[in-house]
C-alpha positions in Angstrom: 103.9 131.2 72.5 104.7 133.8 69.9 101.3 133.0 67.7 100.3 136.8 67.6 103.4 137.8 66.9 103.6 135.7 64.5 100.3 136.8 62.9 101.5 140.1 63.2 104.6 139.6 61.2 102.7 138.1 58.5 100.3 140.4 58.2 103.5 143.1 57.7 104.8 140.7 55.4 101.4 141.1 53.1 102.2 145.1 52.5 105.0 144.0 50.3 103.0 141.6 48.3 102.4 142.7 44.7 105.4 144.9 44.7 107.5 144.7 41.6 110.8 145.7 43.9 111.8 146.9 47.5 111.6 150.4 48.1 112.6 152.9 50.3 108.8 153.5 50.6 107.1 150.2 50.8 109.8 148.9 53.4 109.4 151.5 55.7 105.5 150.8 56.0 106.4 147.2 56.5 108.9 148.0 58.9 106.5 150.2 61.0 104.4 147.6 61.5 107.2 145.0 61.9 108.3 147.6 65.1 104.4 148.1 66.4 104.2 143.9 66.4 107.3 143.8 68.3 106.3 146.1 70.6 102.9 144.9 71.1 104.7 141.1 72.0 106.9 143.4 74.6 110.0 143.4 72.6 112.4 146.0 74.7 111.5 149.5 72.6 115.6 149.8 71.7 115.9 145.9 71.0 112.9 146.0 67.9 114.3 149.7 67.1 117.2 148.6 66.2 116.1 145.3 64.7 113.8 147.4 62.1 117.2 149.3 61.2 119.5 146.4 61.2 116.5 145.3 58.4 115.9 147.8 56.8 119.4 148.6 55.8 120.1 144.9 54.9 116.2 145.1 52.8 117.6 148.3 50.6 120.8 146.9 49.8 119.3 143.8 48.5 118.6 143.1 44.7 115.2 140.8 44.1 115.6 138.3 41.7 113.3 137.4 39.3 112.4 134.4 41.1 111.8 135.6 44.8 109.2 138.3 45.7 110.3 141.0 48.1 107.7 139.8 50.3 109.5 136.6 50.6 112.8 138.3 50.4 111.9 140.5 53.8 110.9 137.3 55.2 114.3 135.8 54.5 116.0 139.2 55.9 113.6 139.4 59.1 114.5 135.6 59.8 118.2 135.7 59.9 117.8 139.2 61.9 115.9 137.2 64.8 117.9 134.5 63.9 121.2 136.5 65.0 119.2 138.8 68.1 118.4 135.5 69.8 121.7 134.5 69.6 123.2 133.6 66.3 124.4 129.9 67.1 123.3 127.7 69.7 124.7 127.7 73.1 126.3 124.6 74.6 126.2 123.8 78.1 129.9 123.6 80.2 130.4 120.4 82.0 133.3 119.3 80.8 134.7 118.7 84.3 134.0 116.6 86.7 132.1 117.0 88.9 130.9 119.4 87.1 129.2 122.1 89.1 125.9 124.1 87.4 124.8 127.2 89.8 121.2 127.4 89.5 119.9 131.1 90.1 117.0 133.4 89.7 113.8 134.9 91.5 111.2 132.7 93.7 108.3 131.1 91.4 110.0 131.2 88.5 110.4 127.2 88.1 114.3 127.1 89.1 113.7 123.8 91.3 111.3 122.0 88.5 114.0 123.4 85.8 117.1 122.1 88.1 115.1 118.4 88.2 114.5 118.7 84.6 118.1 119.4 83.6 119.2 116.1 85.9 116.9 114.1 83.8 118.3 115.5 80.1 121.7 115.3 81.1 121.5 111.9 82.9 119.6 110.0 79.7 121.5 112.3 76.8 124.8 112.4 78.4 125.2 109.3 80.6 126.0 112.0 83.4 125.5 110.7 87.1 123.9 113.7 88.4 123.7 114.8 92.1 120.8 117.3 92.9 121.6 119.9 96.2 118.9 121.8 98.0 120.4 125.1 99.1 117.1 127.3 99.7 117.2 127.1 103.4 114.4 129.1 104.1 111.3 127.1 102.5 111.0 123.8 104.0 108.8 123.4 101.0 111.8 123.9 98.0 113.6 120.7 99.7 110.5 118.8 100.0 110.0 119.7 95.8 113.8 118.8 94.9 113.5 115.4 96.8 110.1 114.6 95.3 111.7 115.3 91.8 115.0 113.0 92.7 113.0 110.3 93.5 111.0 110.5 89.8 114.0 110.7 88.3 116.0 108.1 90.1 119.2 110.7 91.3 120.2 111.1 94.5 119.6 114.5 96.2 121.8 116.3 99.0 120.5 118.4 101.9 121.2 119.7 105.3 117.7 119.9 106.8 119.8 121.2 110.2 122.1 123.6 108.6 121.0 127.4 107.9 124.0 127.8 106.0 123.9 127.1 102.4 127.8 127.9 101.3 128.6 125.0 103.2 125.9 122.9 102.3 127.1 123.5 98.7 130.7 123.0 99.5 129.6 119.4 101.5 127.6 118.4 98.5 130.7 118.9 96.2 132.9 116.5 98.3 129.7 114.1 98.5 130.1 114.0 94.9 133.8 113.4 94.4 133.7 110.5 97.2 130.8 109.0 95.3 131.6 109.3 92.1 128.7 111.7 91.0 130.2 113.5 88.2 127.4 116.2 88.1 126.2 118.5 91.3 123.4 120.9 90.3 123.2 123.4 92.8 119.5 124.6 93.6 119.5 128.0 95.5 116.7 130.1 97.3 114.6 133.1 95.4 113.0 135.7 96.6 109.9 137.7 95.2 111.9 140.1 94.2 115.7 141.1 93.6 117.5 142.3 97.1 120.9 142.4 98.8 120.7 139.5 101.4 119.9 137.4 98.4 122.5 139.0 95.9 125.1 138.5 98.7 124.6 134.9 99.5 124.8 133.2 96.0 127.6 135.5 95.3 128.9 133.8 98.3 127.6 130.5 97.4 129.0 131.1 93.7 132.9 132.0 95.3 133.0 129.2 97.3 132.3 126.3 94.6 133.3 128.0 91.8 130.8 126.9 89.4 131.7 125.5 85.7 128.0 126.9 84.7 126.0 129.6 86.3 122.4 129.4 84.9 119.5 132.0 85.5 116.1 131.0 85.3 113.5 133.3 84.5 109.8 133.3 84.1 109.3 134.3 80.6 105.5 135.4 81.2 107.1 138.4 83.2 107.8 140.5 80.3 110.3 143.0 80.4 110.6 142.5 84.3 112.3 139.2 83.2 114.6 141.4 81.2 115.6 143.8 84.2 115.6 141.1 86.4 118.1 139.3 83.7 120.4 142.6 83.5 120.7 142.8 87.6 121.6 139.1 88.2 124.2 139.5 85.8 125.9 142.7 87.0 126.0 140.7 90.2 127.0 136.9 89.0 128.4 137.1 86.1 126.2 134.0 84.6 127.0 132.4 81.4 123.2 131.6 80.3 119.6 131.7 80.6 116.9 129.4 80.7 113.4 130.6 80.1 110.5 128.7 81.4 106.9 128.5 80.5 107.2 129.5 77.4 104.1 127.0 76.9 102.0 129.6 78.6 99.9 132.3 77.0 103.0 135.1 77.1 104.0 137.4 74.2 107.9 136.1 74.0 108.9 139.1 73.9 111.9 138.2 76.7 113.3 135.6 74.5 113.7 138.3 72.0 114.8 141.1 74.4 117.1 139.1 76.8 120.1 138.1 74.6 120.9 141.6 73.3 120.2 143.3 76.8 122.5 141.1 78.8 124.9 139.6 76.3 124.6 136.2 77.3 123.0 133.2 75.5 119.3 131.3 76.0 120.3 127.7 76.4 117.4 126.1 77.3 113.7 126.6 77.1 110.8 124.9 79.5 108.1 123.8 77.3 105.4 122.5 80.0 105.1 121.0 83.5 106.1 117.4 82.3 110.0 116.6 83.2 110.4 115.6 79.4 109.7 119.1 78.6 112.9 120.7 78.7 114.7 121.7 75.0 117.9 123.2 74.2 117.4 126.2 73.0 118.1 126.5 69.3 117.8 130.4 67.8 117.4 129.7 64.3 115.0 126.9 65.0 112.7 129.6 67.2 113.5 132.1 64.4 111.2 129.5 62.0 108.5 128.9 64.5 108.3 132.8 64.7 107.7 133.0 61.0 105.4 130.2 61.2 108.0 127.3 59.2 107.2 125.3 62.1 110.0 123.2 63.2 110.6 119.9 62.2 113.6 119.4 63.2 113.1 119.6 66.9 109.8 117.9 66.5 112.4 114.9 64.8 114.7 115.2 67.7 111.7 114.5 70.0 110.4 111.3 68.3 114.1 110.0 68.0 114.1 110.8 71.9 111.3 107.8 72.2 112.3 105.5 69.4 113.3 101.9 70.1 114.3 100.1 67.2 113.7 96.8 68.7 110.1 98.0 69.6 109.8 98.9 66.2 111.3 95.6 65.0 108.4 93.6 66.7 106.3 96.1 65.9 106.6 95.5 62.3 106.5 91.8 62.6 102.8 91.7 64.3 101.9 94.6 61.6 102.9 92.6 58.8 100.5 89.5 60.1 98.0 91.6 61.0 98.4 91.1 64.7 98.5 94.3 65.7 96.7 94.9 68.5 94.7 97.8 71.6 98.3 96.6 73.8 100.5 97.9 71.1 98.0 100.9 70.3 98.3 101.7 73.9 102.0 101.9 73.9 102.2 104.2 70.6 100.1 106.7 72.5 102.2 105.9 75.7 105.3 107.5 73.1 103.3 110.3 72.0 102.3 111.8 75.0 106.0 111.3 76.1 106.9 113.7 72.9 105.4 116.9 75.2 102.3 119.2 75.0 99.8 118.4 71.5 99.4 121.3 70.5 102.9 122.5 71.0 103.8 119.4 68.9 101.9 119.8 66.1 102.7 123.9 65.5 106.2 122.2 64.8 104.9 121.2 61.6 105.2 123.6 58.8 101.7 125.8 58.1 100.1 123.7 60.9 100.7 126.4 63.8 98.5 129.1 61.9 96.0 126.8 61.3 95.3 125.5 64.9 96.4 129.2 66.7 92.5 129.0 67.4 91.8 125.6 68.2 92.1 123.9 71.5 93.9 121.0 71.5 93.2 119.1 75.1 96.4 117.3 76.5 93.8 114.6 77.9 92.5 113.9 74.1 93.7 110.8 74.2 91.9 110.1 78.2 88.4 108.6 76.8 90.1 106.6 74.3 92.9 105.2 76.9 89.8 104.7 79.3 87.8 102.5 76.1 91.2 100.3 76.4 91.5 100.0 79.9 87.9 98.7 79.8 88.6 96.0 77.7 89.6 92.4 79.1 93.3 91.6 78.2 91.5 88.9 75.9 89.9 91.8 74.3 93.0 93.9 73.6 94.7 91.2 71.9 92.0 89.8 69.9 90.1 93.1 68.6 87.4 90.6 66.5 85.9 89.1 69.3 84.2 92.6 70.5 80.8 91.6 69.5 77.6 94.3 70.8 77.6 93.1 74.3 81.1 93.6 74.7 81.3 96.5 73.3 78.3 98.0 75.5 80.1 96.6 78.6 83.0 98.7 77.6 80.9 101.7 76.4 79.5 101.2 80.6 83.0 100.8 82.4 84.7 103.4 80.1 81.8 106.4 80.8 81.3 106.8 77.5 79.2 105.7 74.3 78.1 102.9 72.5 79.0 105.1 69.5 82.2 106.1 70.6 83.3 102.9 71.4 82.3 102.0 67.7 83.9 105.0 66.4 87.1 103.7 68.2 86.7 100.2 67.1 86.4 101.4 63.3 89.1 103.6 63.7 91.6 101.2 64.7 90.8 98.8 62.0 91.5 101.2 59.3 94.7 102.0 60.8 95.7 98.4 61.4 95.0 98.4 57.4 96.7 101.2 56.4 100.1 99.9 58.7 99.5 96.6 56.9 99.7 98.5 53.5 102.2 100.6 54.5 104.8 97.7 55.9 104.4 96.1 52.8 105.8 98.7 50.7 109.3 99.7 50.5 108.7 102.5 53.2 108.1 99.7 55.2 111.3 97.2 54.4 112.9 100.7 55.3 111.9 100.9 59.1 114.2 98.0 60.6 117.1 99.9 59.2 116.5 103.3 61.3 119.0 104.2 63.6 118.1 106.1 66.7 
């Protein structure tokens, strides 16, 4: 998301390079290309016209010190500007009640089931909520079968009605479920259509006046464009919601929604769906994006998201087996276990700074990690613990019952080694007296 935008912005950035100071003259040029890039990422035309003003005022009134460039200086300017038009702060979700009751609405296909199972899960292991998950799309048999299959993964309980046409009461049933249960969070799942219309208006209006929601939260498909904008302004006039949550914003889409959305409808992004993966939900955090925009990358989040899979007492025994050299493919296999737990690769690594622009063209496979997992599997459990024992037979067995190389295998085999080394090296040092004391 957002990489040619971002190259875009860069290039803009470039006109001002050499300059001595900011003019009237050279900031316009940047500006018009600034405008043209947002645009061409499908930026509402009034949202980037009156983000190039908003800059350019704030770029004329601005002295450059001796020590910053006006290049970097416009950078600074044009980050705090998107900073601000996605939001300014970040937006916290309301359940402060309970049960609290989250509305979820929005059109058909845009991930509003997978996004209501996904928000169970966040707010289940990062708030200690007991969450209860309602299926009121009463017209697709297929919605309730989705919502129950996503329950069950994440170990919540799910309410239905698979006789009832009626989804006000459903909701209203699934509320008292909750308060004789003890559920203290009902996320409320409601039917989409292709496209916006008054039979559906009129029911989760109804739905939303009979449960009185603490949170009303509109999904929308943020590879629609400006239709996700429109679709974002009529929901609104209707409902009334306090937030949006875009999803697959790990698709190939311009972002220009996330950028258009906030200012059209006044109400905040709170939370992002990075991927298919139930882990792959984020709050939404403007200043954060505002970086990855620029191309900072953002390491904060990408911290956040290791902390999310960090066990210190893993990491305890860890450390004692690397420390005697013990380390072995059944602790390897567990570190990459983590990993993939951290969300999509390539997604992970544009988080670090002046690493997205540098793989924008390179694919990064989320099954990278398949052949060597399937080396491992292939090994007896003698094997994986004791790495030294993998004379040439072994390792062409492996290479056999893998599908894959002799050479590979070896490339593996040597690979490992020179990390077991390097963790020996590195637990050794001070760095590595360090890593018991980490606190989650």
């Amino acid at each position: 998301m957002f990489d040619n935008l971002s190259e875009r912005l860069e290039r803009s950035f470039k006109i001002l390079k050499g300059e001595g100071k900011i003019t009237e003259i050279n900031v316009a040029e940047t500006l018009k290309d600034v405008r043209k890039a947002l645009l061409d990422a499908d930026v509402n035309y009034k949202v980037a016209k009156n983000f190039t003003d908003t800059v350019k005022e704030k770029a004329l009134g601005q002295n450059v010190l001796t020590a910053v460039k006006p290049s970097q200086l416009m950078v600074k300017i044009v980050h705090d500007e998107l900073t601000q038009l996605m939001g300014g702060e970040t937006a916290e979700i309301n359940i402060n009640a309970r049960p609290a009751v989250i509305l979820m609405s929005g059109l058909q296909g845009s991930g509003k089931t997978t996004f209501s199972g996904k928000l169970a899960r966040m707010l289940k292991t990062k708030k200690n909520r007991k969450p209860l998950l309602v299926a009121c799309d009463v017209y697709r048999p297929a919605a309730i079968e989705q919502l129950r299959v996503l329950a069950e993964q994440i170990e919540v309980p799910m309410y239905c009605e698979l006789d009832s046409k009626n989804p006000v009461e459903i909701a209203q049933h699934a509320i008292q479920e909750a308060k004789s249960k003890g559920y203290d969070l009902v996320i409320v799942d409601t039917a989409g259509r292709l496209a916006v219309d008054e039979q559906m208006m009129n029911e989760i209006a109804a739905i939303k006046e009979a449960i009185n929601p603490n949170e009303i939260l509109f999904v929308v498909d943020s590879m629609t464009g400006q239709d996700a904008v429109n679709t974002a302004r009529e929901f609104n006039e209707r409902l009334d919601f306090n937030g949006v949550v875009l999803t697959k914003l790990d698709g190939d889409t311009r972002g220009g929604a996330a950028l258009s959305i906030r200012s059209v409808v006044n109400k905040p992004i709170k939370f992002v769906g990075t991927g298919e993966k139930l882990e792959a939900i984020d709050q939404f955090h403007p200043a954060r994006m505002a970086d990855r925009i620029l191309g900072m990358g953002d390491i904060v989040s990408l911290v956040e998201r290791a902390q999310e899979q960090y066990d210190e007492e893993e990491a305890k025994r860890l450390q004692k087996k690397i420390a005697k050299n013990q380390f072995d493919f059944n602790d390897f296999l567990s570190q990459i276990a983590q990993i993939k737990k951290m969300g999509n690769l390539k997604d992970l690594a544009s988080m670090i700074p002046g690493v997205g622009k540098a793989i924008k063209d390179i694919e990064i496979d989320d099954n990278a990690f398949k052949s060597i997992e399937a080396i491992i599997y292939s090994m007896t459990p003698a094997e994986r613990s004791n790495p030294e024992i993998l004379n040439g037979s072994r390792r062409t067995r492996i290479a056999k019952g893998s599908g894959t190389t002799i050479q590979e295998v070896n490339r593996l085999l040597k690979q490992f080694d020179q990390t077991r080394k390097m963790m020996k090296m590195v637990t050794g040092s001070k760095m590595g007296k360090m890593m018991p004391k980490m606190k989650r």
